[in-house]
N, CA, C and O atoms as a printed pandas DataFrame, in Angstrom:
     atom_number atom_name residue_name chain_id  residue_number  x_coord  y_coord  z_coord
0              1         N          UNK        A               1  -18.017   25.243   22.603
1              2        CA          UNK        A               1  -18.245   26.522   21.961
2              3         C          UNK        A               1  -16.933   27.168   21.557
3              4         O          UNK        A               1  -15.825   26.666   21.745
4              5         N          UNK        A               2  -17.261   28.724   20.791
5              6        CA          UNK        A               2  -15.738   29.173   20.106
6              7         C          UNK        A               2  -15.125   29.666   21.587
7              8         O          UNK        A               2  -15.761   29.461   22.620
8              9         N          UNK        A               3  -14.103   30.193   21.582
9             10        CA          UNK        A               3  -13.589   31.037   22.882
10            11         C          UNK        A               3  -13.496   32.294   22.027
11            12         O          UNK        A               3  -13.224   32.703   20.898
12            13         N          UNK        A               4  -13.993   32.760   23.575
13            14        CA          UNK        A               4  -13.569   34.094   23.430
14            15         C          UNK        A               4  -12.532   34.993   23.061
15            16         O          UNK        A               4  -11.453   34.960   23.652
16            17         N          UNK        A               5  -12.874   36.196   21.674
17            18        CA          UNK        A               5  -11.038   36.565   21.784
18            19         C          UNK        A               5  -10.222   37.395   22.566
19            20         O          UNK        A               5  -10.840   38.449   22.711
20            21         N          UNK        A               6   -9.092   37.448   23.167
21            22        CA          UNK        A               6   -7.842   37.784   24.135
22            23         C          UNK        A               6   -8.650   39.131   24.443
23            24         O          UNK        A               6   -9.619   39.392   23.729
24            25         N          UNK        A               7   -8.390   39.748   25.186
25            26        CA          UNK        A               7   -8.446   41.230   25.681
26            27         C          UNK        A               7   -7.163   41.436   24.756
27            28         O          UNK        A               7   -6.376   40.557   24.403
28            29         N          UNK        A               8   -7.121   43.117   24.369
29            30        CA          UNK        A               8   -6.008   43.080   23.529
30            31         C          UNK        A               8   -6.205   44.501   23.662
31            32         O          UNK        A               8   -7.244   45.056   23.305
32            33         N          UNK        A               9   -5.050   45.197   24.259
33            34        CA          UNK        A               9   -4.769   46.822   24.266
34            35         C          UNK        A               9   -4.440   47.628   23.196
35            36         O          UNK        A               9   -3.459   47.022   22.766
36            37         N          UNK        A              10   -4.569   48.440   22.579
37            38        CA          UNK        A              10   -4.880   49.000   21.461
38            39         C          UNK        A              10   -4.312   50.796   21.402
39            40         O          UNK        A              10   -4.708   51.519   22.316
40            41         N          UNK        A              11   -3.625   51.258   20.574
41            42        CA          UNK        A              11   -3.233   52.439   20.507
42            43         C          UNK        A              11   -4.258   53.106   19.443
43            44         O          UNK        A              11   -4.789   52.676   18.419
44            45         N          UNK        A              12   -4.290   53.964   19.918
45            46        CA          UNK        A              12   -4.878   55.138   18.780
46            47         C          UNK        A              12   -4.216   56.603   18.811
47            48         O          UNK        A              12   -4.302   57.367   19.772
48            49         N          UNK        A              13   -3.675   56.820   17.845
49            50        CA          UNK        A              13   -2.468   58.309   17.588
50            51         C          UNK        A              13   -3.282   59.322   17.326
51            52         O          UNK        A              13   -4.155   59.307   16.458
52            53         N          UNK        A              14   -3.017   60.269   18.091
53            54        CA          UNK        A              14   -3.441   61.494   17.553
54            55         C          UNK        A              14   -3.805   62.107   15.762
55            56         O          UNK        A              14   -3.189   63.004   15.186
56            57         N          UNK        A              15   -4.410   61.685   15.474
57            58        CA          UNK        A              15   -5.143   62.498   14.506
58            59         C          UNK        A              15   -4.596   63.619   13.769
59            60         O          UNK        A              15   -4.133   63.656   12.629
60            61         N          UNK        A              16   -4.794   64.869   14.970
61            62        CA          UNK        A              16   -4.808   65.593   14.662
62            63         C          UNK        A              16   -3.472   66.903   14.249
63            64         O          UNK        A              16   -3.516   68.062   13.835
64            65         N          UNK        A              17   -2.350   65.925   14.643
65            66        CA          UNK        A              17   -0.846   66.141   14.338
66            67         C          UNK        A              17   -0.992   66.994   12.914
67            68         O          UNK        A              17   -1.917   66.698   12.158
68            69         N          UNK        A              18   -0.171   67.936   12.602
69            70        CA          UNK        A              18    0.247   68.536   11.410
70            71         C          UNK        A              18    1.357   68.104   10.854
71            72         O          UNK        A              18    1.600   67.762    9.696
72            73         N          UNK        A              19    2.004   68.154   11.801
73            74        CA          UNK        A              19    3.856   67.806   11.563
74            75         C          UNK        A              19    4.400   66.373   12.301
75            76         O          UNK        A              19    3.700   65.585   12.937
76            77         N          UNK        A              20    5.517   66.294   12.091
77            78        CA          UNK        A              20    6.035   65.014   12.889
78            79         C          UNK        A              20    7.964   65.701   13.111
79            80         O          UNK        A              20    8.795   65.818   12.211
80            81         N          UNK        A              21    8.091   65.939   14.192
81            82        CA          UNK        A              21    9.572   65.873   14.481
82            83         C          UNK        A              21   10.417   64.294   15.157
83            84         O          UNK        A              21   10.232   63.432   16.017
84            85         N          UNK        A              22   11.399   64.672   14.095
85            86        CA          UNK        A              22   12.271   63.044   14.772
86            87         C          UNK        A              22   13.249   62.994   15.533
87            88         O          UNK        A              22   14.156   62.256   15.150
88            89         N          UNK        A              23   13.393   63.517   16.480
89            90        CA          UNK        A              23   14.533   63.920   17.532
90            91         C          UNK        A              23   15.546   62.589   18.336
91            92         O          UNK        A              23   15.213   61.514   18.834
92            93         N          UNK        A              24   16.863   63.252   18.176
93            94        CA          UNK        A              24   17.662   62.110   19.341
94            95         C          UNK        A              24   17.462   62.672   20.709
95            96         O          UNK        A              24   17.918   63.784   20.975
96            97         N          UNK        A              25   16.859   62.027   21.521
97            98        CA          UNK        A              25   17.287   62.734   22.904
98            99         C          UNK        A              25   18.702   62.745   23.256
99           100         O          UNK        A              25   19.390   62.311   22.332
100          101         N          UNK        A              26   19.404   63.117   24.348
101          102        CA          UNK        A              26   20.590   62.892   24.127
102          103         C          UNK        A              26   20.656   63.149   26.054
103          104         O          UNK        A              26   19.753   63.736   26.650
104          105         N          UNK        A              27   22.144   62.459   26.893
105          106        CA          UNK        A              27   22.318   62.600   27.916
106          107         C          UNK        A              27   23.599   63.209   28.631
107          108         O          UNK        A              27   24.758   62.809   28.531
108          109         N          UNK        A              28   23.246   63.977   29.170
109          110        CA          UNK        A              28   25.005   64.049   29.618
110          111         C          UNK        A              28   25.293   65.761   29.336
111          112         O          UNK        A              28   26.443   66.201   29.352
112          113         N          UNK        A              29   23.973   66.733   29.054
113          114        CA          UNK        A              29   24.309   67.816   28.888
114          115         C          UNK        A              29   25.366   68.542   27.637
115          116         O          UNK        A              29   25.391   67.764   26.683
116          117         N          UNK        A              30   26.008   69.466   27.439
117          118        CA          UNK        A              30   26.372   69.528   26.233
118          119         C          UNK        A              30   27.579   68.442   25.728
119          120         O          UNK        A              30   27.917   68.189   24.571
120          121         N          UNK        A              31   28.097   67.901   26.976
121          122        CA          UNK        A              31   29.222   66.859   26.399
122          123         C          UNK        A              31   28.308   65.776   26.014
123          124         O          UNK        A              31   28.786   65.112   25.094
124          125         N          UNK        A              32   27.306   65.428   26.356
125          126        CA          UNK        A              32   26.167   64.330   25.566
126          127         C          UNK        A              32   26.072   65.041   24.110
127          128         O          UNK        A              32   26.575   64.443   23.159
128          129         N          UNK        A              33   25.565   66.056   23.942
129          130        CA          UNK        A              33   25.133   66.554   22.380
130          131         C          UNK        A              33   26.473   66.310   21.838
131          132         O          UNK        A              33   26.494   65.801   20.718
132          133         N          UNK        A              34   27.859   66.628   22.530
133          134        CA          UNK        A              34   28.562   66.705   21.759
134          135         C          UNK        A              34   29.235   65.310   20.889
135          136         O          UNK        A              34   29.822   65.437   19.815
136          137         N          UNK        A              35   29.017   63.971   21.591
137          138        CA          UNK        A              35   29.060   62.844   21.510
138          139         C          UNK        A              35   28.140   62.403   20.468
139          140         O          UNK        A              35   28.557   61.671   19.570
140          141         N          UNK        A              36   26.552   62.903   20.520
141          142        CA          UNK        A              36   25.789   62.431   19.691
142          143         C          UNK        A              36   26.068   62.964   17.924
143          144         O          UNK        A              36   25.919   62.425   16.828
144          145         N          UNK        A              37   26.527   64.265   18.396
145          146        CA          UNK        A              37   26.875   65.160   16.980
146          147         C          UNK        A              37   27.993   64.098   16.432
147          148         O          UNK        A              37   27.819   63.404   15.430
148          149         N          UNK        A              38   28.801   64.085   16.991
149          150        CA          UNK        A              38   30.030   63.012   16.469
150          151         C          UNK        A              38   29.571   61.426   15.847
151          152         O          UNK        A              38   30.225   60.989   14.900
152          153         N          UNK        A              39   28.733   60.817   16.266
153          154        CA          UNK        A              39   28.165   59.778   16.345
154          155         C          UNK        A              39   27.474   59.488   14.846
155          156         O          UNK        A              39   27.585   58.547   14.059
156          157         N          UNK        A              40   26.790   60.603   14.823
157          158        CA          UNK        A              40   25.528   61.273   13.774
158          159         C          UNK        A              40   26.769   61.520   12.216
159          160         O          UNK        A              40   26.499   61.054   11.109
160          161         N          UNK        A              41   27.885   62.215   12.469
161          162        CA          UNK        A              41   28.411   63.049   11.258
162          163         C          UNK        A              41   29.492   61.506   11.437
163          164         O          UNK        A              41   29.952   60.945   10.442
164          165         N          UNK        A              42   29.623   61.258   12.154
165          166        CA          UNK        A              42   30.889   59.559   11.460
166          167         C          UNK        A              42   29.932   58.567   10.813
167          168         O          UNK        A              42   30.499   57.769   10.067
168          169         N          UNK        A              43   28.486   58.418   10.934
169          170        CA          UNK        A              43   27.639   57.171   10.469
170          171         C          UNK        A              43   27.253   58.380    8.968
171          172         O          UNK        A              43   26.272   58.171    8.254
172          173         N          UNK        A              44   27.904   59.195    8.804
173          174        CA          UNK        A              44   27.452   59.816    7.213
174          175         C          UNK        A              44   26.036   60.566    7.305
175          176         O          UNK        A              44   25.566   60.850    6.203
176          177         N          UNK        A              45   25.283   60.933    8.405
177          178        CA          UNK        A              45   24.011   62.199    8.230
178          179         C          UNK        A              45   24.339   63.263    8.232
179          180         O          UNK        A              45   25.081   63.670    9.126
180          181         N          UNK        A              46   23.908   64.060    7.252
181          182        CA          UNK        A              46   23.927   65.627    7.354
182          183         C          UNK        A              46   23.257   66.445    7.669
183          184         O          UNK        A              46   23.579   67.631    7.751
184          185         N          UNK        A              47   21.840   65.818    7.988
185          186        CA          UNK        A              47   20.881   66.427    8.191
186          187         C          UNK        A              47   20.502   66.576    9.694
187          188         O          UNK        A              47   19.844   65.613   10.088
188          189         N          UNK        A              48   20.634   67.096   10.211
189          190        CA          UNK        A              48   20.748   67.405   11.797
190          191         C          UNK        A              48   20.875   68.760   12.353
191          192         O          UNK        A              48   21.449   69.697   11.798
192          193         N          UNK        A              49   20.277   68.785   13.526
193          194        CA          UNK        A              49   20.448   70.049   14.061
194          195         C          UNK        A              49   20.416   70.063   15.537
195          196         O          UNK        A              49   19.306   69.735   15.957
196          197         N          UNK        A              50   21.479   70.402   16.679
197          198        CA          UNK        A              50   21.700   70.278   18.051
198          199         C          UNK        A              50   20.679   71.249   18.569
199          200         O          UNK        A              50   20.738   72.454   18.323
200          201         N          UNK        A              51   19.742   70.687   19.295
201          202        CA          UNK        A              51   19.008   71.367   20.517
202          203         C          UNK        A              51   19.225   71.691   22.165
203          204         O          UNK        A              51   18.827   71.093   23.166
204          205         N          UNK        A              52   19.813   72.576   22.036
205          206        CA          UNK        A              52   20.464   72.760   23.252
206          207         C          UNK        A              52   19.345   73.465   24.652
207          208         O          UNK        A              52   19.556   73.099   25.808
208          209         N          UNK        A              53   18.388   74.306   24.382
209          210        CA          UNK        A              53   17.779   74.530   25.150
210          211         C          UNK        A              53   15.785   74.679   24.637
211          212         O          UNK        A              53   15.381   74.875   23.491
212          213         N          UNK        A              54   15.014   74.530   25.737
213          214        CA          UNK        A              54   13.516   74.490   25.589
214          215         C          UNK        A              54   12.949   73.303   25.944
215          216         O          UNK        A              54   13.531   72.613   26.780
216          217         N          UNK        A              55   11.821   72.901   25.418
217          218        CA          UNK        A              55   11.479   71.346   25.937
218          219         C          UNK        A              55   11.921   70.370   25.445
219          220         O          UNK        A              55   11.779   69.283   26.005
220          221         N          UNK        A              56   12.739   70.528   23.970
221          222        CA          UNK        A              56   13.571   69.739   23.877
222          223         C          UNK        A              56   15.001   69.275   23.839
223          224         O          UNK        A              56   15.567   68.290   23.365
224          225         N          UNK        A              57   15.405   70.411   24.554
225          226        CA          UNK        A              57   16.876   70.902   25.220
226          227         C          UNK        A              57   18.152   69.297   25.001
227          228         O          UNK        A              57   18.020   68.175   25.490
228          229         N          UNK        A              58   18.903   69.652   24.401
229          230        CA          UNK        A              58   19.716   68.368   24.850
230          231         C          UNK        A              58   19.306   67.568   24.143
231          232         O          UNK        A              58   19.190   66.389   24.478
232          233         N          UNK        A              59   19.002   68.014   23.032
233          234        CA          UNK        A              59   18.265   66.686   21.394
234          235         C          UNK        A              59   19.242   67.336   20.653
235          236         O          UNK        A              59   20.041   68.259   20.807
236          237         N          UNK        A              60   18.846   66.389   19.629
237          238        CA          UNK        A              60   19.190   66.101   18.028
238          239         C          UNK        A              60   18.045   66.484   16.976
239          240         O          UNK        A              60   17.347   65.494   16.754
240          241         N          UNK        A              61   17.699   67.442   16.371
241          242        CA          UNK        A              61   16.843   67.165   15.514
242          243         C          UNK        A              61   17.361   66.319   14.570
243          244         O          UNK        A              61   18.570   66.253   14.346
244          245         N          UNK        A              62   16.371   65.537   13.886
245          246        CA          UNK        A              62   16.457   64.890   12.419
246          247         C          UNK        A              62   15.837   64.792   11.493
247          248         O          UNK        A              62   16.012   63.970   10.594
248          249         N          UNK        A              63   15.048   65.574   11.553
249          250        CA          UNK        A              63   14.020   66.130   10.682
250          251         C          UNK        A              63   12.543   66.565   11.020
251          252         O          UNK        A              63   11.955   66.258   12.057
252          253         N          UNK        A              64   12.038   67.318   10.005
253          254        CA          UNK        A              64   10.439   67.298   10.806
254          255         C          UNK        A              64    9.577   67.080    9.305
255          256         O          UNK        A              64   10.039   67.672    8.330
256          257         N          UNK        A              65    8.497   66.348    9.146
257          258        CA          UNK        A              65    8.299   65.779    8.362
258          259         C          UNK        A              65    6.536   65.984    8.197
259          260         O          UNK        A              65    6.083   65.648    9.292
260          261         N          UNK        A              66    5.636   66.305    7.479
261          262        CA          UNK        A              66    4.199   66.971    6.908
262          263         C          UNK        A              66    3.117   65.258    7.421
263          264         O          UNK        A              66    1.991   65.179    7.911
264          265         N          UNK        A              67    3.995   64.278    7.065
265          266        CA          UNK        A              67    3.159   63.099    7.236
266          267         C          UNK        A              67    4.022   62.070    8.288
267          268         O          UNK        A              67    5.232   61.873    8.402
268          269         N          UNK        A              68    2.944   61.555    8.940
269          270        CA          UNK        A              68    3.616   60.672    9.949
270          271         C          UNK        A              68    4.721   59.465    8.990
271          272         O          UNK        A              68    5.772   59.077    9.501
272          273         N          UNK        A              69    4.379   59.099    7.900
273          274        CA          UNK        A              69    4.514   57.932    6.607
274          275         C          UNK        A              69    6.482   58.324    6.780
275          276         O          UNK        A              69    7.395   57.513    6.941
276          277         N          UNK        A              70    6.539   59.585    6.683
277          278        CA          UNK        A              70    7.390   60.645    6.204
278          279         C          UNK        A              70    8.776   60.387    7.268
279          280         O          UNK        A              70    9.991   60.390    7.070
280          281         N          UNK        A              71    8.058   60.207    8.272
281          282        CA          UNK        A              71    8.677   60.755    9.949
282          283         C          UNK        A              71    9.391   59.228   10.013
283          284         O          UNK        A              71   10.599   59.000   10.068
284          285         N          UNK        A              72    8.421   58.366    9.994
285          286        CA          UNK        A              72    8.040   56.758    9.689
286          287         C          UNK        A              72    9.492   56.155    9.438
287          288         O          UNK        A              72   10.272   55.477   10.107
288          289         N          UNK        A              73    9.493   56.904    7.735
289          290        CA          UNK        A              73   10.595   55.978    7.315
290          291         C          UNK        A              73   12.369   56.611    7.797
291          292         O          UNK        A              73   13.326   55.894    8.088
292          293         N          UNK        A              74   12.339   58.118    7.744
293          294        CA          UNK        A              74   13.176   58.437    8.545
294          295         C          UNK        A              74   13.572   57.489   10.029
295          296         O          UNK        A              74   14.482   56.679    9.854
296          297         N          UNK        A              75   13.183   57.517   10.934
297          298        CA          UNK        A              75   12.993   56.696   12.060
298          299         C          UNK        A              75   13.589   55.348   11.380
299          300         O          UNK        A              75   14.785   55.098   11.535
300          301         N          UNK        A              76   12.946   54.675   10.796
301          302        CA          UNK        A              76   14.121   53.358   10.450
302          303         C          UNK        A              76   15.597   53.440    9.882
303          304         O          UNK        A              76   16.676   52.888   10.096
304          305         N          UNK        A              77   14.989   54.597    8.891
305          306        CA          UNK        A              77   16.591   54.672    8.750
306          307         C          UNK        A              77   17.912   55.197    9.221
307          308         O          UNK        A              77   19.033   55.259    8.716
308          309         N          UNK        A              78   17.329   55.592   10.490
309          310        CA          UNK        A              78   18.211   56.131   11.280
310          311         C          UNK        A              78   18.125   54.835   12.437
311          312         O          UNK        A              78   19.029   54.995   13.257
312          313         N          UNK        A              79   17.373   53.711   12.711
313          314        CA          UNK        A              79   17.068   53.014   13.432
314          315         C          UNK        A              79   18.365   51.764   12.535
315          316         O          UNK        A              79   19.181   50.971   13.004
316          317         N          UNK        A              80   18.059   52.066   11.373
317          318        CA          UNK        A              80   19.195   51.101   10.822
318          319         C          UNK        A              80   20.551   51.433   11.254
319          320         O          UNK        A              80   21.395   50.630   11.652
320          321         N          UNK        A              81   20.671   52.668   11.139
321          322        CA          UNK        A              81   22.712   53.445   11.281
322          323         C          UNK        A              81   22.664   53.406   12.635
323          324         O          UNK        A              81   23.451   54.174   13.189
324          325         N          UNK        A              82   21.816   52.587   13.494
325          326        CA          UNK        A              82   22.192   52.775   15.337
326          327         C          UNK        A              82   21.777   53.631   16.225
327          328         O          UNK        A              82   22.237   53.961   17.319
328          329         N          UNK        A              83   20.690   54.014   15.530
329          330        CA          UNK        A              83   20.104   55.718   16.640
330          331         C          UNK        A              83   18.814   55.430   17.300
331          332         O          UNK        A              83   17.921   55.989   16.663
332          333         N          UNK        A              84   18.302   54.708   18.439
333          334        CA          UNK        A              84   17.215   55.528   18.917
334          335         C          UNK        A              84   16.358   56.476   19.167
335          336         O          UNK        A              84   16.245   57.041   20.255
336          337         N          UNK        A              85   15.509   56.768   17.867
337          338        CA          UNK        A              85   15.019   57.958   17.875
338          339         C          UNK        A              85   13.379   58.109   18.364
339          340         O          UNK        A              85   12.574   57.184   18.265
340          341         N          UNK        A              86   13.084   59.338   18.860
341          342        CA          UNK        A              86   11.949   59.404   19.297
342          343         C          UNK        A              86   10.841   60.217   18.052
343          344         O          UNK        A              86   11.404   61.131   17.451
344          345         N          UNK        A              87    9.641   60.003   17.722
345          346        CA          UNK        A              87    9.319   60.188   17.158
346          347         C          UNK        A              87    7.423   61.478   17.609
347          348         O          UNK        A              87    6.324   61.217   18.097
348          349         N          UNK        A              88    8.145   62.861   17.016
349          350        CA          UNK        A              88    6.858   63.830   17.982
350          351         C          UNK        A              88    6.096   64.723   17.442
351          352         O          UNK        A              88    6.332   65.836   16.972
352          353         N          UNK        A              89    4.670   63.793   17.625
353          354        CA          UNK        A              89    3.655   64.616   16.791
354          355         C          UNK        A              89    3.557   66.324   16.899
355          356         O          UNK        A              89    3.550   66.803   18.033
356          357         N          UNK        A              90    3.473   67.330   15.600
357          358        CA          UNK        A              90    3.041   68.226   16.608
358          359         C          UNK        A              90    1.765   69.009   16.167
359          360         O          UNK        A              90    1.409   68.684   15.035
360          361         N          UNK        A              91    1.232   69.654   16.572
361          362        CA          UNK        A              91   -0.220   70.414   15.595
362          363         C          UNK        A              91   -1.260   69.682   16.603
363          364         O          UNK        A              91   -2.241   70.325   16.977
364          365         N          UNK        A              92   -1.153   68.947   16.851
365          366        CA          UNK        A              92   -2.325   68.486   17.006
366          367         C          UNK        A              92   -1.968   68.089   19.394
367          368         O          UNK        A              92   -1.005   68.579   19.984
368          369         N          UNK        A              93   -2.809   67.377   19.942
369          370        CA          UNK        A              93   -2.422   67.041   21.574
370          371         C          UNK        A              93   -1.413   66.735   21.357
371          372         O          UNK        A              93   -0.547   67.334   21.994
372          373         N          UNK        A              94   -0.954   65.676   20.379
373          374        CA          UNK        A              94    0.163   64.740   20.815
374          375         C          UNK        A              94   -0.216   63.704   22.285
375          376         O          UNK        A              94    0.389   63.525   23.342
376          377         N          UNK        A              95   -1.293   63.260   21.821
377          378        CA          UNK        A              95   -1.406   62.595   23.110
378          379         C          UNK        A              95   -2.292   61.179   22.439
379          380         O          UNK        A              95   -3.380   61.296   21.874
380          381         N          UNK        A              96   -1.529   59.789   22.651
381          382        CA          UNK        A              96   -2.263   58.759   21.990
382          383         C          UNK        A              96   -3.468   58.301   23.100
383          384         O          UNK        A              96   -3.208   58.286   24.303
384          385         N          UNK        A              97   -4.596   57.988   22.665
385          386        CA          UNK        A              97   -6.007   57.797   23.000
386          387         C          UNK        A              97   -5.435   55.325   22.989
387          388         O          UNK        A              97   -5.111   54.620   22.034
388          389         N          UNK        A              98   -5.606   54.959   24.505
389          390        CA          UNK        A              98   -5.413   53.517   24.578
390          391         C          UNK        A              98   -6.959   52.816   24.317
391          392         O          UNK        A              98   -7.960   53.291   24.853
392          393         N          UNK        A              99   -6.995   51.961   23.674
393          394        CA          UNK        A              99   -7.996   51.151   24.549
394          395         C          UNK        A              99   -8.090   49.928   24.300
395          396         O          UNK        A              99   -7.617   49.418   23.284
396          397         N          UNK        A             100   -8.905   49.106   25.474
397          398        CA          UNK        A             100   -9.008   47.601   25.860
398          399         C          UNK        A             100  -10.098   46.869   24.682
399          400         O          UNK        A             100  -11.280   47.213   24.686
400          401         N          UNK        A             101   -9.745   46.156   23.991
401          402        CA          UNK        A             101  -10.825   45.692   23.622
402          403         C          UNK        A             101  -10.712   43.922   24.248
403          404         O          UNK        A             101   -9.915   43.041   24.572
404          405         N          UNK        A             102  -11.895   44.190   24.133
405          406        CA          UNK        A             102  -12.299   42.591   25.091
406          407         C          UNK        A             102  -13.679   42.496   24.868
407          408         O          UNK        A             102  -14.387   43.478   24.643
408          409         N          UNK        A             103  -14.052   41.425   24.921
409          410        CA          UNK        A             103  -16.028   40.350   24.910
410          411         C          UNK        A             103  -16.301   40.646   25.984
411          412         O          UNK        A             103  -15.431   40.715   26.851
412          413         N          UNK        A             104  -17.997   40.988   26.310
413          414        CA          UNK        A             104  -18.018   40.961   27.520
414          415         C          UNK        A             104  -20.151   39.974   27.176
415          416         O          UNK        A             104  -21.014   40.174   26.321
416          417         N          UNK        A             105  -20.096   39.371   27.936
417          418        CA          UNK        A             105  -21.638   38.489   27.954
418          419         C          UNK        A             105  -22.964   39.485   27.971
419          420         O          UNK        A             105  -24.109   39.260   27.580
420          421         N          UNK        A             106  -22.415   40.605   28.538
421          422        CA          UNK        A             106  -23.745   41.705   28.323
422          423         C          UNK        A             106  -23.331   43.713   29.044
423          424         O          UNK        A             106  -22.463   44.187   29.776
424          425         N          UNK        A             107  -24.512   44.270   28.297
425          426        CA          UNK        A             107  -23.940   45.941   28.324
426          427         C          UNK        A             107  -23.775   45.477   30.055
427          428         O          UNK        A             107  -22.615   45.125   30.270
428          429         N          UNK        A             108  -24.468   45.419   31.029
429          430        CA          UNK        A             108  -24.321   45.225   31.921
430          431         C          UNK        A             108  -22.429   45.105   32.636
431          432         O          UNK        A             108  -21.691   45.956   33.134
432          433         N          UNK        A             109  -22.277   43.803   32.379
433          434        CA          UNK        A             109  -21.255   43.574   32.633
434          435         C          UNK        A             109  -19.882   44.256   32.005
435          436         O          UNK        A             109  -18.759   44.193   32.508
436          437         N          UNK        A             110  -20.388   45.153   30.358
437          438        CA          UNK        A             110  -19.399   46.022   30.207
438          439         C          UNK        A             110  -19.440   47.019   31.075
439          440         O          UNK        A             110  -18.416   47.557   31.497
440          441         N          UNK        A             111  -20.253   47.250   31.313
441          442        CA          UNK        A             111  -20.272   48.641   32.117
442          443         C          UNK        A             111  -19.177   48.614   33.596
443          444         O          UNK        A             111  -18.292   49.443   33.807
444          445         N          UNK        A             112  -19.542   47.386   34.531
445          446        CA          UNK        A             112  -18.974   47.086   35.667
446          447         C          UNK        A             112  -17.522   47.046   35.550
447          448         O          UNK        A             112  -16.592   47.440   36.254
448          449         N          UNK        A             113  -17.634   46.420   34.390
449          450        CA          UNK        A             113  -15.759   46.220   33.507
450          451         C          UNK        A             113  -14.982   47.835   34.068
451          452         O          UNK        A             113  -14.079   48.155   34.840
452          453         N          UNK        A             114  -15.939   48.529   33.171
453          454        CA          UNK        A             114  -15.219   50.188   32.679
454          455         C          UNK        A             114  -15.212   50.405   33.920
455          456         O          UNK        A             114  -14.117   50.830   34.289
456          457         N          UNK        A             115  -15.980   50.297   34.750
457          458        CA          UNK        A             115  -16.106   50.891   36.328
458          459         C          UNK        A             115  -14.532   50.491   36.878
459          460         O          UNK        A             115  -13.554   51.204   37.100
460          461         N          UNK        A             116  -14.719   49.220   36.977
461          462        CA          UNK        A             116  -13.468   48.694   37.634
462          463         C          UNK        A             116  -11.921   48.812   37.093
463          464         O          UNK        A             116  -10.927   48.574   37.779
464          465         N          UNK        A             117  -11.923   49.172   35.912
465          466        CA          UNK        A             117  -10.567   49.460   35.201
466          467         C          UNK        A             117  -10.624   50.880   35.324
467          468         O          UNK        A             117   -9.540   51.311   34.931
468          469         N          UNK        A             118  -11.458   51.919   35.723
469          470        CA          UNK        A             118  -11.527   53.254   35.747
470          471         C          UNK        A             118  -11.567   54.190   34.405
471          472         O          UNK        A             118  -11.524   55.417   34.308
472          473         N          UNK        A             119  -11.667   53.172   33.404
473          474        CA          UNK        A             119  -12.060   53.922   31.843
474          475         C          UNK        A             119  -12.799   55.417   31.410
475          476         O          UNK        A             119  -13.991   55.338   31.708
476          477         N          UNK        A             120  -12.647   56.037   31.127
477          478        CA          UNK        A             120  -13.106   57.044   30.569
478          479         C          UNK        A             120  -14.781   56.882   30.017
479          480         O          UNK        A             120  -15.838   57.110   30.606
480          481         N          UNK        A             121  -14.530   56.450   28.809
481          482        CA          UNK        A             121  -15.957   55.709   28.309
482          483         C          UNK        A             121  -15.609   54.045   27.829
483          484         O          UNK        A             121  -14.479   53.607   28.048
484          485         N          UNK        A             122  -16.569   53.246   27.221
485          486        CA          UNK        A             122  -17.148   52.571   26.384
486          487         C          UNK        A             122  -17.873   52.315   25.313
487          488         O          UNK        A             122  -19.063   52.632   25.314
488          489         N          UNK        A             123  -17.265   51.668   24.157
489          490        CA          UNK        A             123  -17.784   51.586   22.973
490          491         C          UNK        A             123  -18.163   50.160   22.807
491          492         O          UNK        A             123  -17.605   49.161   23.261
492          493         N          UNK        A             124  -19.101   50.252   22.151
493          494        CA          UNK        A             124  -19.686   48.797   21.647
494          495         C          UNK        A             124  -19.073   48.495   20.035
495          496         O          UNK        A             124  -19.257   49.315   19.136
496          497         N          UNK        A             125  -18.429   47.384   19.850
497          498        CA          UNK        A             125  -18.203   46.896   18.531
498          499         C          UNK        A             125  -18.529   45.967   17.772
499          500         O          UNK        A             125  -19.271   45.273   18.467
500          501         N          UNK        A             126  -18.453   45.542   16.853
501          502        CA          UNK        A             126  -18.492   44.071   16.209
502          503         C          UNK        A             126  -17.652   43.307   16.754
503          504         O          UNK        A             126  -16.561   43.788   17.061
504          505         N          UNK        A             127  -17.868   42.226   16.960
505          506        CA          UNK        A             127  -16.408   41.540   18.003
506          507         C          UNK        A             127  -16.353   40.447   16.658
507          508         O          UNK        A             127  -15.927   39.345   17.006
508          509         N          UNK        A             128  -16.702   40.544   15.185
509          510        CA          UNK        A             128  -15.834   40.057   14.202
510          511         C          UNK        A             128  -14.612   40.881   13.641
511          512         O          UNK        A             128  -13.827   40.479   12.782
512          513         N          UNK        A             129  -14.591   41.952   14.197
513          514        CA          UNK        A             129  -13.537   43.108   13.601
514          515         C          UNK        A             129  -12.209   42.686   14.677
515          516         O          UNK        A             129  -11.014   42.678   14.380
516          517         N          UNK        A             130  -12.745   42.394   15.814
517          518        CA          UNK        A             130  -11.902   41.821   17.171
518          519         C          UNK        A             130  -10.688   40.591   16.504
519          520         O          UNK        A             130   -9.773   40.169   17.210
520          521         N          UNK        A             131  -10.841   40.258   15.420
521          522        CA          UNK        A             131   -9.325   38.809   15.265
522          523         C          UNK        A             131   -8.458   38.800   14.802
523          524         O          UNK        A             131   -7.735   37.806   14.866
């Protein structure tokens, strides 16, 4: 017979985001910002702004951007000039939704599944959409 396909973990992004900020975190308190500022203005960006205090205290902004697409390509291209950047929904939780998809032989045995992994809920799918 065919085999079954992989269990395979799955992201789903918040939706409901308005904005997208692209921030450097940064370490080391203001002599960290002050390192990253240097870092940022010798690789040629101008576009930046030091966050020194709030929840994102001790960042870099690098923009904030209407579409994730937006945020997206920023992020590489700052991923190209050497920057690890974090990328943060906002408008909406900001909180990505995981899930397992996997075959299971019957509702039954999905159910015991969700039990034992401690899942929230269960959805039933086409398991041709699964490859």
């Amino acid at each position: 017979g065919t085999a079954a396909p992989r269990p395979r973990l799955r992201e789903v992004g918040d939706d409901a985001a308005t904005s997208f900020r692209v921030l450097l975190p940064t370490i080391g308190g203001e002599d960290g910002v002050k390192a990253a500022v240097d870092r940022i203005v010798a690789a040629g960006i101008r576009d930046y702004y030091p966050i020194r205090e709030g929840d994102a205290g001790n960042a870099i902004a690098l923009g904030q951007y209407r579409s994730r697409e937006g945020a997206e390509r920023r992020k590489a291209e700052l991923a190209r000039a050497g920057f690890n950047v974090d990328l943060i929904p906002s408008g909406g939780s900001g909180q990505s939704r995981w899930w397992l998809d996997l075959r299971t032989d019957s509702a039954a045995q999905a159910t015991a599944l969700r039990r034992q992994l401690g899942a929230q809920r269960q959805r039933a799918l086409d398991c041709a959409t699964l490859r």
